[in-house]
C-alpha positions in Angstrom: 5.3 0.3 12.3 7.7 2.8 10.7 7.4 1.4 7.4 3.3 1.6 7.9 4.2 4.8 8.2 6.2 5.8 5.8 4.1 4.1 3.2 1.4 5.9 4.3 3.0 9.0 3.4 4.2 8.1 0.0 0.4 7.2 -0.4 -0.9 10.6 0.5 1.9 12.2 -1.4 0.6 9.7 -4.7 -3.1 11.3 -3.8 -1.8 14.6 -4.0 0.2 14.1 -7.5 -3.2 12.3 -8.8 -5.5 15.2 -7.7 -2.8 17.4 -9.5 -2.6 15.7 -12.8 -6.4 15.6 -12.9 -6.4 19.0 -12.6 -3.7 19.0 -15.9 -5.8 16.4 -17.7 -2.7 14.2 -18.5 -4.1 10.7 -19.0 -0.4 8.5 -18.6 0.3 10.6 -15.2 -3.1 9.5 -13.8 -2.7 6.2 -14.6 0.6 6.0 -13.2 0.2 7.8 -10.0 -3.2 6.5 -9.5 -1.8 3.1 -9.8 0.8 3.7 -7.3 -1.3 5.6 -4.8 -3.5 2.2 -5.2 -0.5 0.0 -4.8 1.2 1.9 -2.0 -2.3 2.2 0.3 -2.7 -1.9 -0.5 1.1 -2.3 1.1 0.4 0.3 4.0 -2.9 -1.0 5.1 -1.9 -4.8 4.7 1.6 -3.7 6.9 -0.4 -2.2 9.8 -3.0 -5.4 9.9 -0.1 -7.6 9.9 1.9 -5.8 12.8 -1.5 -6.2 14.8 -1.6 -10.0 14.4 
C-alpha cells in the first residue's frame, strides 16, 4: 500500500507540472508530463485494486 501511495503522489505532483506548463504553453512539456501523470495514475489505481484482491 505504500507504493499506492507513493505513486499517487508522483501523480498529483505530474498534475501539478501539467497545469503549470499549460499555463507556459510549451507543447513537448505537456506531452511529457501529461503522459506520465496518465501512466503514473494507471500504475497507482491498478496497485490499490490489486492489494484489495
Amino acid at each position: 500500500m505504500a507504493l499506492a501511495m507513493i505513486l499517487l503522489i508522483i501523480t498529483c505532483l505530474s498534475g501539478a507540472a501539467l497545469c503549470r506548463e499549460i499555463k507556459a504553453k510549451d507543447i513537448i512539456a505537456v506531452l511529457f508530463t501529461g503522459s506520465s501523470a496518465i501512466i503514473f495514475g494507471f500504475f497507482s489505481i491498478a496497485t490499490i485494486l490489486s492489494s484489495f484482491y
